[in-house]
C-alpha positions as CSV (number, residue, x, y, z in Angstrom):
1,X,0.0,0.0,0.0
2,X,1.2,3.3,-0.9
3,X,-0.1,5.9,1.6
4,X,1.6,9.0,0.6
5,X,-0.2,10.7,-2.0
6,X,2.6,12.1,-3.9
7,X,4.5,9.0,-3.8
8,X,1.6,6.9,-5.3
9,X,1.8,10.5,-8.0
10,X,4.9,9.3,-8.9
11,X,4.2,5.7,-9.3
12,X,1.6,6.2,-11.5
13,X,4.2,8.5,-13.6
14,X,6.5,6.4,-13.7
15,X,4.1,3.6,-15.4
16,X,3.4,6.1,-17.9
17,X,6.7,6.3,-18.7
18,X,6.6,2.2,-19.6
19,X,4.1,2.6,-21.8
20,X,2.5,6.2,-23.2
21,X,-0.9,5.3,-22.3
22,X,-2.6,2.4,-19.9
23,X,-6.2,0.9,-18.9
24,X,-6.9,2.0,-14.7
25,X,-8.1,-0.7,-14.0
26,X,-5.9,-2.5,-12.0
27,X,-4.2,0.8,-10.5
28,X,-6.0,-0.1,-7.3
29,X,-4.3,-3.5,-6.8
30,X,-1.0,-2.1,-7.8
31,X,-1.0,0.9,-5.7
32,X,-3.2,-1.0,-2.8
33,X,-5.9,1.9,-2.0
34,X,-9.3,2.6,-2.8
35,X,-11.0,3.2,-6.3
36,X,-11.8,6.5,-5.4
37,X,-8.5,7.3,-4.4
38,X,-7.0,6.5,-7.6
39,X,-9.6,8.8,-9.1
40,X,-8.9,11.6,-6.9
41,X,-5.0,11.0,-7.6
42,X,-5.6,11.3,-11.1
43,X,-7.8,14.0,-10.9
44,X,-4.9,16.1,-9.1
45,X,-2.1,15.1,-12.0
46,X,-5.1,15.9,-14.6
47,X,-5.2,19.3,-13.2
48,X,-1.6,19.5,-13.3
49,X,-1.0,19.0,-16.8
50,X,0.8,15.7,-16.5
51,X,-1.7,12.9,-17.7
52,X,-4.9,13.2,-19.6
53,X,-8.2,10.9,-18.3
54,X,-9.8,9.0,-21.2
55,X,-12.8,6.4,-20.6
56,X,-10.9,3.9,-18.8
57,X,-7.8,4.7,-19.7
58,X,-5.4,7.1,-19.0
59,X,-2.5,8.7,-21.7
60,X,0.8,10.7,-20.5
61,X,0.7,14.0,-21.6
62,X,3.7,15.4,-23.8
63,X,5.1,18.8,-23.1
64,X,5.2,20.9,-25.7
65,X,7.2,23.7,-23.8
66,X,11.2,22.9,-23.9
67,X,12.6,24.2,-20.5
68,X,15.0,26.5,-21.0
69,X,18.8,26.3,-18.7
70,X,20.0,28.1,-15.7
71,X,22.5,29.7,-17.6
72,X,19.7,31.2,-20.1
73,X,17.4,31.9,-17.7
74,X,20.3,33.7,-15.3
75,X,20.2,36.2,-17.8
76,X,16.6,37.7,-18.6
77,X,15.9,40.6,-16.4
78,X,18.8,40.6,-14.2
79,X,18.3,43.7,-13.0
80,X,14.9,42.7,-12.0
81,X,16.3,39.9,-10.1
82,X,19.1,42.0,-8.3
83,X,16.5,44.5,-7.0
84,X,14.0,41.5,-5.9
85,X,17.3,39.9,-4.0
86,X,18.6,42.9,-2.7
87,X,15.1,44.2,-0.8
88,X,14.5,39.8,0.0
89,X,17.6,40.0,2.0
90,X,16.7,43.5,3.7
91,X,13.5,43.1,4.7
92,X,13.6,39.0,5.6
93,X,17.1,37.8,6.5
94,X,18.6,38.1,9.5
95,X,21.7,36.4,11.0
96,X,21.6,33.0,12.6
97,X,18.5,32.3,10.1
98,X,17.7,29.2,8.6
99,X,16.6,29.3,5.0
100,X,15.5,27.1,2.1
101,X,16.3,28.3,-1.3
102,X,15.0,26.5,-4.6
103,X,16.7,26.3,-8.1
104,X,15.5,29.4,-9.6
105,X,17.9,32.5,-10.8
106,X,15.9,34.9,-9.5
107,X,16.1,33.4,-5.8
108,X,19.7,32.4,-6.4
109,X,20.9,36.2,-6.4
110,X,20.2,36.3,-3.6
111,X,23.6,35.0,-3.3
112,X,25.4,37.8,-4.7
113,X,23.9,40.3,-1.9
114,X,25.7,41.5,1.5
115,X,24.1,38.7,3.9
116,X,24.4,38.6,7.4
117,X,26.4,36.5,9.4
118,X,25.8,32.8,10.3
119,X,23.0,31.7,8.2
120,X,22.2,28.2,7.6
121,X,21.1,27.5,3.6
122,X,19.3,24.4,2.6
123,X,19.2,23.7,-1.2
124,X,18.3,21.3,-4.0
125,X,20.2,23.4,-6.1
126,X,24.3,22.9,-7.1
127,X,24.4,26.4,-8.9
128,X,23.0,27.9,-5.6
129,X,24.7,26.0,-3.2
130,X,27.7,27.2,-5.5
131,X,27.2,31.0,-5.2
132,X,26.3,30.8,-1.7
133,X,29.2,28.8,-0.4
134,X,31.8,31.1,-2.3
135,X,29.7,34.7,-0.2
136,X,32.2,36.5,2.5
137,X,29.8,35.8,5.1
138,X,30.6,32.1,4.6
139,X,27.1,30.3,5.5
140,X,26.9,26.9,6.2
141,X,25.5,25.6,2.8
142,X,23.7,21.9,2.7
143,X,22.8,20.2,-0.7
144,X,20.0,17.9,-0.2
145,X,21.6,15.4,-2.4
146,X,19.2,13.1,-4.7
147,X,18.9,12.6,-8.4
148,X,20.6,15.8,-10.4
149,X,18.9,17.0,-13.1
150,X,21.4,18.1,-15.8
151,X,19.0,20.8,-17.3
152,X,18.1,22.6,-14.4
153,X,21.0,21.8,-11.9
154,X,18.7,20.6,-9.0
155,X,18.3,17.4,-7.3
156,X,15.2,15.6,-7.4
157,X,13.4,12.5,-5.7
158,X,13.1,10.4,-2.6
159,X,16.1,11.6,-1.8
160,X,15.7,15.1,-2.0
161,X,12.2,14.8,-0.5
162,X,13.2,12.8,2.6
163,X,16.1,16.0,2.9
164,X,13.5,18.7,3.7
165,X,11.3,17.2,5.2
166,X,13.2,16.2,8.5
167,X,14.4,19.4,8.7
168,X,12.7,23.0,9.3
169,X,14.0,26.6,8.0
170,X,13.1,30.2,9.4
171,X,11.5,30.7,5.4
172,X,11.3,29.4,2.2
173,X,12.8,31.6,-1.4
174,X,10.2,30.2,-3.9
175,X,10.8,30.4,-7.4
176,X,8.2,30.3,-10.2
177,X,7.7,30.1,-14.0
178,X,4.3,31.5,-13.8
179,X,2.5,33.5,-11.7
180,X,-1.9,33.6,-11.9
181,X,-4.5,34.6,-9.9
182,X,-6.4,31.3,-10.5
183,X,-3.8,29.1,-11.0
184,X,-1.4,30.2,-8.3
185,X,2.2,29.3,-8.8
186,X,3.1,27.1,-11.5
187,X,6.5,25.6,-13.0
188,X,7.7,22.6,-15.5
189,X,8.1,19.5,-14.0
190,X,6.6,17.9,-11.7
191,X,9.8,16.4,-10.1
192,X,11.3,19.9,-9.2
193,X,7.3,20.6,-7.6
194,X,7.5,18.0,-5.5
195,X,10.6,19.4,-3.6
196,X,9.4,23.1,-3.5
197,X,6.3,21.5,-1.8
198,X,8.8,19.8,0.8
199,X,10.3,22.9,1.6
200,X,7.4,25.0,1.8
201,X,5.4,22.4,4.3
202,X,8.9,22.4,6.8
203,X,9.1,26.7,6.6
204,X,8.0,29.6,8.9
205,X,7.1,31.2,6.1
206,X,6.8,31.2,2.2
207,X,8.0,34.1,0.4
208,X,7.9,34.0,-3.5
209,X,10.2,36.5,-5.7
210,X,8.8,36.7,-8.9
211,X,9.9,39.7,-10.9
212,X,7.1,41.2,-13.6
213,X,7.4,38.5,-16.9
214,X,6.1,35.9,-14.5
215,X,2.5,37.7,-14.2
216,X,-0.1,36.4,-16.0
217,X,1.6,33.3,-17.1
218,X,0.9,29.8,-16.3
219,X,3.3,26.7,-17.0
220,X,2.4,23.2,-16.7
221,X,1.9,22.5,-13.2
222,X,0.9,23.9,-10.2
223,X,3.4,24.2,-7.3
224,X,1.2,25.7,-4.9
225,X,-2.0,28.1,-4.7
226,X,-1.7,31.8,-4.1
227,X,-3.2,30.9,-0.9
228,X,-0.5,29.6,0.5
229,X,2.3,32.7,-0.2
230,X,3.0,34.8,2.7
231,X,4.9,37.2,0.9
232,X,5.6,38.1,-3.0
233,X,8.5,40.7,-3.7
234,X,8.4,41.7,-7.1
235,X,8.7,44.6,-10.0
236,X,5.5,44.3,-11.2
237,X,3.4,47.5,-11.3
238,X,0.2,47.8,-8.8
239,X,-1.9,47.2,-12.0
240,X,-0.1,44.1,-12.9
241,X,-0.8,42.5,-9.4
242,X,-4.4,44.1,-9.1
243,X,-6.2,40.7,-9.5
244,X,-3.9,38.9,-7.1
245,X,-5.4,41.0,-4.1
246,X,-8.2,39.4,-3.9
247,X,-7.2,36.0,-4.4
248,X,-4.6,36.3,-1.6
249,X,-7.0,38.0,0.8
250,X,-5.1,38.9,4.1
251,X,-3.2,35.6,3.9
252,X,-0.4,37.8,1.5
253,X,1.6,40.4,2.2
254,X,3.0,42.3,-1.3
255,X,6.1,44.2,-1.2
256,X,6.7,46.2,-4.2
257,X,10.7,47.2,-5.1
């Protein structure tokens, strides 16, 4: 019996993989839980963009988006991304803080800011883990470890998982690829998700930087819902944000730089 939701998610991924499209049948048996909980699970990856439900059946969906590298991504709006960092570190860092940091290139400069002293920086990232253990303030830098994903530079799976979630952090940096009022935070791949939801359930607090190309779009799957931000530092105009007031409610604070 597989209990863990997101563990039976990647079960039923990974038999996609085998085979591009297969009857549900016998997904029960296989995962050894209810009918209706194999419905709901596929409901969830349905939603997410990773399978498509058929009568019976269920077919793996194929991404039509290429994801693009660190490297290329380091450069778009790097000014953006400096001014996000530079007011992230001001207004939520402080020393002896424990943080987790994802993969993404806007969070990762925060790495080329003054920091204070004696922070502790969890990270599924190598390029991150890279910039932050070469800073003059010399934090303590843990990699989580796991499978490393040559495109992005992150580590992925049970190993990565098991990482964050035995141990907690002050806040989480969240990263996105899209940014929407009704879709709420959204990236690639699912494997990369999965770890950004392991940090963000261990964390004080959530606090995305997302600087003003992210608005508006939505990528393949959901990380998390706008609920469950705490704080969003960006460069997006007032107007640009306008329909994310309401979806946040109180639950958000918005810092503008």
């Amino acid at each position: 019996m597989i209990s863990n939701a997101p563990q039976r998610h990647r079960h039923i991924l990974d038999l996609l993989e085998e085979q591009n499209s297969m009857s549900t049948g016998d997904l029960p048996e296989r995962l050894g839980v209810t009918a209706m909980t194999v419905w709901r699970d596929l409901k969830v990856l349905e939603e997410q963009g990773a399978l498509r439900r058929l009568r019976g059946r269920i077919q793996r969906m194929e991404r039509e988006v290429e994801e693009p590298d660190f490297r290329s991504k380091h450069v778009r709006f790097s000014d953006s991304k400096r001014r996000i960092a530079a007011y992230a570190v001001d207004t939520f860092i402080r020393a002896g803080d424990f943080l987790a940091v994802d993969g993404g290139t806007t969070v990762a400069a925060i790495a080329r800011q003054p920091l204070p002293e004696r922070l502790t920086v969890l990270t599924n990232s190598i390029h991150t883990a890279s910039d932050f253990l070469r800073h003059p303030s010399r934090p303590m830098v843990y990699a989580c470890g796991g499978l490393l994903r040559e495109r992005s530079g992150t580590f992925i799976g049970r190993e990565a998982l098991r990482f964050f979630s035995k141990r907690r952090t002050t806040r989480y940096f969240l990263s996105a690829t899209g940014v929407d009022a009704e879709a709420g935070v959204t990236d690639l791949t699912l494997e990369d998700n999965e770890v950004k939801q392991a940090m963000a359930a261990n964390s004080g607090e959530v606090v995305l930087l997302a600087d003003r190309s992210k608005f508006g779009e939505v990528s393949l799957m959901q990380v998390m819902p706008w609920r469950r931000i705490d704080h969003l530092v960006t460069d997006a105009s007032g107007q640009d944000v306008a329909d994310f007031r309401g979806q946040a409610g109180s639950l958000c604070d918005i810092h503008f730089v």
